[in-house]
N, C-alpha and C positions, 0 to 999 in steps of 0.2 A: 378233808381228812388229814390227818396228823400226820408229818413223816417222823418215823421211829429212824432210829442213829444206832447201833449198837458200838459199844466199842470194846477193842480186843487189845490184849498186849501181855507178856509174861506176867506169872504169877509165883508159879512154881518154883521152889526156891528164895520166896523172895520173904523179908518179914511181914506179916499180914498188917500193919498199921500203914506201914510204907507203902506194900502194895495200895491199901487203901484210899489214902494219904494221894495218891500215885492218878488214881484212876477218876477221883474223886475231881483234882485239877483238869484233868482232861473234860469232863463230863459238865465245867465251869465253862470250859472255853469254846466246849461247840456250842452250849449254849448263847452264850456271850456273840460267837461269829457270826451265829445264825438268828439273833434280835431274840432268842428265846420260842421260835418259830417252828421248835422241832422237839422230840422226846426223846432223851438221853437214854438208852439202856443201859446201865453197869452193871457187869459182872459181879463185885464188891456187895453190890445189893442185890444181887440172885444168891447167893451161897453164904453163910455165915463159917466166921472163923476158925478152923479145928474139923470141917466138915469131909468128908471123903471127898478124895479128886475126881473117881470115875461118876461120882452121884452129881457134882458139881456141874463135870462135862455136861452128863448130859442135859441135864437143866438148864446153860446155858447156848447147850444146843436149839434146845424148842425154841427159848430165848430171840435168838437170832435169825431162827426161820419166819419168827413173826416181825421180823423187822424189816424197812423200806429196803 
């Protein structure tokens, strides 16, 4: 079975490409740490840009409930 990874970090406030840009690295490098051996959730790719925060939450809520 696959271990899921989610990862987390500000958003809010932040410009949406950067943040992108931001998370997108991160979600390179656990890859990269872990030989590619795990499944990256990003936030970035749950919610698209311009979307409401509370609708976001909670989709990244469920999100994370299903992860390792």
């Amino acid at each position: 079975m696959a271990k899921y990874v989610y990862i987390s970090g500000p958003v809010t406030g932040l410009d949406y490409d950067t943040a992108k840009e931001t998370f997108d690295r991160a979600a390179e490098q656990i890859r990269l740490k872990h030989d590619g051996n795990v499944v990256v959730v990003n936030p970035m790719d749950i919610c698209g840009k311009g979307e409401d925060w509370g609708y976001c939450m909670r989709k990244c809520i469920v999100a994370l409930c299903d992860c390792s």
